[in-house]
C-alpha positions in Angstrom: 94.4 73.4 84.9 96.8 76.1 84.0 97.3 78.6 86.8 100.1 81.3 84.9 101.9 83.0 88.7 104.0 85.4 88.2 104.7 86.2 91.8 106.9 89.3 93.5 105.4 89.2 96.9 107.7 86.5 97.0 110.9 87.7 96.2 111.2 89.7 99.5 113.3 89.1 102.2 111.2 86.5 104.2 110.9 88.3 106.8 107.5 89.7 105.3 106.0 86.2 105.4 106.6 82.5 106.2 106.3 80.4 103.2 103.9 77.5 104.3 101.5 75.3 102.3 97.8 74.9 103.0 97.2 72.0 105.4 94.9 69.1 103.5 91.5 68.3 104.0 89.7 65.5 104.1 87.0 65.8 101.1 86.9 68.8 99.7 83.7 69.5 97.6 83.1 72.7 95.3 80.1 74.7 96.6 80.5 77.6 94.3 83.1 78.8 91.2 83.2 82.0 89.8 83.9 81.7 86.1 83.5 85.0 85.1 86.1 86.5 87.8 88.1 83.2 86.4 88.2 84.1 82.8 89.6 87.1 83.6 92.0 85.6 85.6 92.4 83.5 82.6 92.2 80.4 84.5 88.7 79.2 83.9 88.1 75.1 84.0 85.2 72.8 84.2 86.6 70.1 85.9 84.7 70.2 89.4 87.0 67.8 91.2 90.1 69.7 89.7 89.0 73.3 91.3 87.9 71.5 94.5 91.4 69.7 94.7 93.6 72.9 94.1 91.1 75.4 95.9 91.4 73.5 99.2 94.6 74.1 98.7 95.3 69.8 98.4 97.2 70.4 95.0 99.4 73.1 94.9 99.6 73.8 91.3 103.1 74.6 89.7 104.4 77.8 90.1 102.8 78.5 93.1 104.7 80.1 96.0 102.4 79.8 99.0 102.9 81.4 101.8 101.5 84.1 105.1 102.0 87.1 105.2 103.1 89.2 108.3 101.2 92.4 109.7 100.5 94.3 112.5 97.5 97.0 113.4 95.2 99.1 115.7 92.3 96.5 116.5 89.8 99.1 118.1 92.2 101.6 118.7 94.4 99.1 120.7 98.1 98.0 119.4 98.4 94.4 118.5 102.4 94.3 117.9 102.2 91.3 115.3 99.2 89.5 114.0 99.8 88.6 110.1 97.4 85.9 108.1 96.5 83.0 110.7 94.0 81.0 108.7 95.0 82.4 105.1 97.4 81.0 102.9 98.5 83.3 99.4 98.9 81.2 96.6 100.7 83.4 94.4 100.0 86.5 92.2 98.5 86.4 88.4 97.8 88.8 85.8 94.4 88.7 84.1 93.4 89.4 80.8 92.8 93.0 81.4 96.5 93.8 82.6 95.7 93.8 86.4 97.9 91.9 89.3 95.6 89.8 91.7 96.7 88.1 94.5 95.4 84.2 95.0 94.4 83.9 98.7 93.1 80.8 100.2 90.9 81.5 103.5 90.6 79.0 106.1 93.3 76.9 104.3 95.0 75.8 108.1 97.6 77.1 110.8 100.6 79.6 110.3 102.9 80.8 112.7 100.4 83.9 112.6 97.8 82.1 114.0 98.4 82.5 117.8 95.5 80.5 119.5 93.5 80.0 116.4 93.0 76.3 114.2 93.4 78.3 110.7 89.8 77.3 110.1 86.9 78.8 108.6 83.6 77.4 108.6 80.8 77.1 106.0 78.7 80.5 107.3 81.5 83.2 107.0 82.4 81.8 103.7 79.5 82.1 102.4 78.3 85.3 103.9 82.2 87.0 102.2 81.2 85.3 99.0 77.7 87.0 98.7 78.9 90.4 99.8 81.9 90.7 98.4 80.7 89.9 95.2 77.8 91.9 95.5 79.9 94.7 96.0 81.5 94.6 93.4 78.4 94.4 91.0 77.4 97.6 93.2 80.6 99.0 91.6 82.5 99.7 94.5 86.3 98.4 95.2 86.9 95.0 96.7 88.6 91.8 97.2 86.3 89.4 95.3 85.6 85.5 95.7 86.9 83.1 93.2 85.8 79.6 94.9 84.4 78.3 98.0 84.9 74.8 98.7 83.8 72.1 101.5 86.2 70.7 103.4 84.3 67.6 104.8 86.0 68.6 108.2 84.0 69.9 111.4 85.5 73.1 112.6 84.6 73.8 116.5 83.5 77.3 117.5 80.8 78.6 120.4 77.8 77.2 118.5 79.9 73.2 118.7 81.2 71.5 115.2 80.1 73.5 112.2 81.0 72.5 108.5 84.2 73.6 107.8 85.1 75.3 104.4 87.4 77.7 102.2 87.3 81.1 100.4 89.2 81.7 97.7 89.4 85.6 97.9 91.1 87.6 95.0 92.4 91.1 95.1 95.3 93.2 93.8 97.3 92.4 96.7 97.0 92.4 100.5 99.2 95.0 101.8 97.3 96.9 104.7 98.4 99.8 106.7 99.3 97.1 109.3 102.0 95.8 106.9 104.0 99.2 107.0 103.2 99.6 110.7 105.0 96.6 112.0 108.1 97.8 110.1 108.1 100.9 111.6 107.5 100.2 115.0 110.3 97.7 115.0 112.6 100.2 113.7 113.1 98.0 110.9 113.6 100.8 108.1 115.3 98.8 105.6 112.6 96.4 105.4 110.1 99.4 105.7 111.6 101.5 102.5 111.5 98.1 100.4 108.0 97.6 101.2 107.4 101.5 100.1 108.9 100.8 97.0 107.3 97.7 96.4 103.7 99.1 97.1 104.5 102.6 94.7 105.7 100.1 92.2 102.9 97.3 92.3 99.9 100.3 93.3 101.0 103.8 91.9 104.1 104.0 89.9 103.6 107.8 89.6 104.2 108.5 93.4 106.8 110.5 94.5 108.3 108.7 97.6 106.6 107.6 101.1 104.7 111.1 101.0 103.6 110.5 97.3 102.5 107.0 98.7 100.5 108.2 101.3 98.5 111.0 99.0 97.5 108.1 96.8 95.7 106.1 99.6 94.1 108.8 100.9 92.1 109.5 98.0 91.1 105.9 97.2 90.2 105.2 100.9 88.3 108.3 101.8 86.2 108.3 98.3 85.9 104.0 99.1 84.8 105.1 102.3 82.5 107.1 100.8 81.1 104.5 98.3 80.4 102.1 101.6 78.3 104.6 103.2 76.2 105.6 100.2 75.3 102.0 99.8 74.3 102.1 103.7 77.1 99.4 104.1 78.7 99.0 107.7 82.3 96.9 107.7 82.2 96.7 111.5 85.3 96.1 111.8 87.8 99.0 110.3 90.6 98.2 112.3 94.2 98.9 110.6 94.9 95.7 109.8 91.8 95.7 107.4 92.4 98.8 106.0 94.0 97.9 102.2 96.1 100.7 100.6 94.7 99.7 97.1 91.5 101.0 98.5 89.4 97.9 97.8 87.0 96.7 100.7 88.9 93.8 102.1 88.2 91.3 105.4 84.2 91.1 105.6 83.6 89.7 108.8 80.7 91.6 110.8 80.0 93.8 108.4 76.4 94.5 107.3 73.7 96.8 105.0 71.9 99.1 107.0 68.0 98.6 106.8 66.5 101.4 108.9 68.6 104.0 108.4 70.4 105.8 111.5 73.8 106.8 111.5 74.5 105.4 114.8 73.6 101.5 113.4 76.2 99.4 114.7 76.0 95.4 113.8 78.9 93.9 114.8 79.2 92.0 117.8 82.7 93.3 119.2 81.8 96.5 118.6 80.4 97.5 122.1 81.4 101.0 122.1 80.2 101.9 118.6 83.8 103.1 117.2 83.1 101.8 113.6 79.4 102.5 113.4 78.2 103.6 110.1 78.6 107.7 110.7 81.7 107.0 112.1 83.6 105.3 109.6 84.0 108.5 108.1 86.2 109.8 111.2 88.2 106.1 111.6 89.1 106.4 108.0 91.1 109.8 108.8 92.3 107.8 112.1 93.4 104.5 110.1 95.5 106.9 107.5 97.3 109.1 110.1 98.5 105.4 111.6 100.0 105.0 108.1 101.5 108.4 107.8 103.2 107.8 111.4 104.5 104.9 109.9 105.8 105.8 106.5 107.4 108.8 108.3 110.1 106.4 110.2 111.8 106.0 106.6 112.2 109.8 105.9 115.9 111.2 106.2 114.3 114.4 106.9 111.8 113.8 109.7 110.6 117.8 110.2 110.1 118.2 106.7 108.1 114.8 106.3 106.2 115.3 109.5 105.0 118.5 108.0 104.2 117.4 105.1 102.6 114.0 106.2 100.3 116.6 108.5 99.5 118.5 105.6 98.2 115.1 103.7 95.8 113.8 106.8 94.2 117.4 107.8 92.6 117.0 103.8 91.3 113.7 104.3 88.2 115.1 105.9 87.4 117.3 103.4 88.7 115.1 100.7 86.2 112.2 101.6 83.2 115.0 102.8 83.7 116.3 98.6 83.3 112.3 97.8 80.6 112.1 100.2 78.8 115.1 98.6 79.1 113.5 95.2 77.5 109.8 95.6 74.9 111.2 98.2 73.7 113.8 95.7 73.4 111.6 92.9 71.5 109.6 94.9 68.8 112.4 94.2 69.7 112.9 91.0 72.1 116.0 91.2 75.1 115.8 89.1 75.8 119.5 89.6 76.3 121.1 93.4 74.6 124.0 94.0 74.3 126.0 96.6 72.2 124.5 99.8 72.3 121.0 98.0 74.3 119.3 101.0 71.3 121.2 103.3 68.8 119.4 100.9 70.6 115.8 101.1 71.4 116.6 104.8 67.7 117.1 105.9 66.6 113.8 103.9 68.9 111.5 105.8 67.5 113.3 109.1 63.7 112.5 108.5 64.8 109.3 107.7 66.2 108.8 110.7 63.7 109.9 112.4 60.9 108.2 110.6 62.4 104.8 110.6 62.6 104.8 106.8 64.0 101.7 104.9 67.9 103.3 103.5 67.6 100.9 100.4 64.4 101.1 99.3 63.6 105.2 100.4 66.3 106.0 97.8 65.2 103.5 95.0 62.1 104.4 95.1 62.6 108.7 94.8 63.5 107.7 91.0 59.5 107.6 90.7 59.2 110.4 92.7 57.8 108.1 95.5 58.7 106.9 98.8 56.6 108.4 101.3 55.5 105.6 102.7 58.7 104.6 104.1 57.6 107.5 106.8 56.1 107.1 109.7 54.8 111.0 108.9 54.1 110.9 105.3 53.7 114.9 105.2 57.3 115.3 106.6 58.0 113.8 102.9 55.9 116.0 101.7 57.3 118.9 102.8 61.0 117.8 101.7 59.8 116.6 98.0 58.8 120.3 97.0 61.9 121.4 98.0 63.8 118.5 96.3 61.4 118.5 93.1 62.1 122.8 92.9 65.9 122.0 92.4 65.6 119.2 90.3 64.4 121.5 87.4 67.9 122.3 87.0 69.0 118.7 86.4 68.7 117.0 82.5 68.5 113.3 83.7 67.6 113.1 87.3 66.2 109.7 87.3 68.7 108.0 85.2 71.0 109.2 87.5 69.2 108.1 90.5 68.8 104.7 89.1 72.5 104.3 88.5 72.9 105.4 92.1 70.2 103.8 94.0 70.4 99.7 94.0 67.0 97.8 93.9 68.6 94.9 95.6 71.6 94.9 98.5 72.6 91.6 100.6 70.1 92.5 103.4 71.1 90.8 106.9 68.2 88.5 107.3 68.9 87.1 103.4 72.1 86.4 104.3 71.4 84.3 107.5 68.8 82.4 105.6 71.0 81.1 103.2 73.3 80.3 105.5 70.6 78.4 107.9 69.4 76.4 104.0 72.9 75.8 103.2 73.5 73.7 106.9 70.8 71.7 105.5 72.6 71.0 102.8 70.2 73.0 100.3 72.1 76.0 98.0 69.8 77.0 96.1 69.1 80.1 98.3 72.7 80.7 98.0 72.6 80.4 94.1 69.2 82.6 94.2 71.0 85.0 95.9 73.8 85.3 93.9 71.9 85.8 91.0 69.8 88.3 92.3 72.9 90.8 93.5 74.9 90.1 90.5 72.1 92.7 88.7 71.8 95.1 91.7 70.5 98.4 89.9 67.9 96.3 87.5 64.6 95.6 88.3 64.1 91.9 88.8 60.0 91.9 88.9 60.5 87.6 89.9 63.1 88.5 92.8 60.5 91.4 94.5 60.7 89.8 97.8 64.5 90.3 97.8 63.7 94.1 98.3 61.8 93.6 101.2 63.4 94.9 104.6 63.4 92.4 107.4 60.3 91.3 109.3 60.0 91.9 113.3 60.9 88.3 114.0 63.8 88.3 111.0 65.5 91.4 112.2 69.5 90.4 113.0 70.5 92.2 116.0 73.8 91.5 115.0 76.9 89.9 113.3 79.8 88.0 114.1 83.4 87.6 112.9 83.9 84.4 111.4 87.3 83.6 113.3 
């Protein structure tokens, strides 16, 4: 198999990575292989024992350049001076049939000199779970790192639980630079190495930015409106520390993350989130947070520091009102609005607050208003009621309302308890929840009259209290 690199990531100093290969396994096996994300990578092959071999990262193919790369960040507001990719390996950099630069990332491919107390590992579970989501995701139509391969590794990796299956992602993306990448520049007063990374990421991301500043305008916009397309889909990453935070503005690193059910804004899944910092209302605040770490950062390069500061200011103090007019937009498609009027955030507003308070399904309360239904997602039907006259008044001003809100309002998400019981049937060595699943999110916004029981919320006994990371 073929694999065309054409890699740049590379050809910095190597200061910005250690060049390492994956570390062998014993058996690796291919689970799953994404040949439609393949034959756009133009890399596509049949040959089972082929993908396993080079997506365990046993073979290196030719033209390869693997290697770590090296970051810092904010993990829950607290400084960790250097982290950089402890169980992920980059293969190299391609560009698919469409024109686009991915990287080639291998997840849980063994140890770097990032990895600090961890094996490099990952283990079946995690791989799975970031394979399912991430890929659903993407069908969802929002921006993300997507998965290419997962592969058994015949190894047992040791966590809390005792040996689990071990295994390896193959994640794909247009590259991996985080705001953690500029911030370890910065704070070591490295500015050399900082202003070649600026210019790397303008020319690899936006070639039409004007300098650091023009930089930093471009990832505002595609992270507050990304931000924006998590949180109409009721998705939670859990863990939006600045390390995960890609300036392409794709969703990247899904550990604990999770789809809301019931909705409340104050749903937090992850398990080292004790504090709530990244629950699902307030991703909308740490976004504003994450960017003003990168706009401290790209500042250290700037000759004149007043000037830049001012400007960089400037920049953050939209964000809010940047991602509120993104916000605005997905929300009110959601039922059916194309065109704002006046008291149309009131209208969205007061929908999302009897659904809090009625324990109403987030999913499946939106789906259904595309039939002019969902009342019985309420605890107090009339409540309903009383907001559908007001809702149905102001949609006589719209042409298309529920073409609109079908296009806005998936049938089908990843819902928590789906996820864990593939992930229970796939330690038993059975996949074809996995495949099922797959299958089912790849047509999220269709109705799939045999999959019906993939819209249901969780059960009492089925609920998942929460999620972990998979390190």
């Amino acid at each position: 198999m073929h694999i065309p690199f054409q890699n740049t990531f590379s050809k910095l100093p190597d200061t910005f990575y250690q060049s390492i290969r994956p570390t062998p396994v014993s058996n690796p096996k291919l689970i799953a292989f994404n040949h439609q994300l393949a034959k756009v990578l133009g890399i596509d092959s049949t040959d089972t024992t082929e993908l396993a071999a080079i997506f365990s990262g046993n073979i290196v193919p030719p033209g390869a350049e693997p290697l770590a790369q090296l970051y810092s960040g904010h993990q829950f507001g607290h400084w960790a001076p250097q982290l950089g990719d402890g169980r992920a390996i980059l293969l190299g950099e391609i560009i698919g049939i469409d024109g686009t630069r991915r990287d080639i990332q291998l997840k849980g491919s063994g140890r770097t000199k990032y990895s600090r107390m961890g094996d490099g590992r990952a283990w079946l579970g995690p791989v799975l779970r970031e394979f399912i989501i991430s890929e659903a995701m993407h069908h969802l139509g929002i921006p993300t790192s997507r998965a290419l391969a997962a592969v058994a590794t015949s190894d047992p990796v040791y966590r809390e639980q005792g040996a689990l299956p071990g295994a390896i992602l193959t994640r794909i993306a247009t590259s991996h630079l985080r705001i953690g990448t500029f911030q370890i520049f910065a704070t070591r007063g490295e500015i050399d190495h900082l202003k070649q990374l600026t210019e790397y990421a303008i020319e690899r991301h936006y070639p039409d930015a004007d300098g650091p500043m023009g930089l930093l305008r471009h990832v505002c916009d595609v992270q507050a409106k990304l931000v924006a397309q998590w949180m109409s889909v009721g998705f939670i990453h859990g863990v939006m520390n600045t390390d995960n935070c890609s300036i392409s503005g794709e969703t990247i690193d899904y550990g604990p993350c999770a789809f809301m059910d019931t909705y409340h804004p104050e749903t937090v899944y992850s398990s080292i989130d004790q504090f709530g910092r990244y629950a699902y209302a307030n991703q909308s605040k740490i976004i504003v947070w994450n960017l003003a770490q990168l706009a401290t950062a790209l500042i250290q390069q700037c000759t004149a520091k007043d000037a830049a500061i001012e400007e960089a200011t400037d920049i953050i103090q939209k964000v809010p009102d940047l991602h509120e007019n993104y916000w605005t937009k997905f929300f009110l498609k959601k039922i059916g609005i194309t065109q704002q009027r006046e008291n149309d955030r009131e209208l969205i507003n007061s929908l999302l607050e009897i659904m809090a308070d009625n324990q109403a399904d987030f999913t499946n309360t939106f789906r259904e208003l595309s039939g002019a239904d969902g009342r019985h997602h309420f605890k107090d039907p009339t409540i309903f009621d009383q907001w559908k006259e007001k809702w149905m008044n102001r949609l006589t001003y719209e042409e298309t309302p529920e073409s609109v809100m079908q296009s806005a309002n998936p049938a089908f998400i990843p819902r928590n308890h789906r996820i864990e019981q593939m992930i229970s049937s796939a330690l038993a060595d059975n996949f074809v929840p996995f495949e099922t699943l797959s299958q089912v999110l790849s047509f999220p916004y269709q109705d799939q009259a045999d999959h019906d029981q993939f819209k249901n919320p969780p059960k009492p006994d089925e609920v998942v209290q929460a999620t972990f990371c998979g390190t």
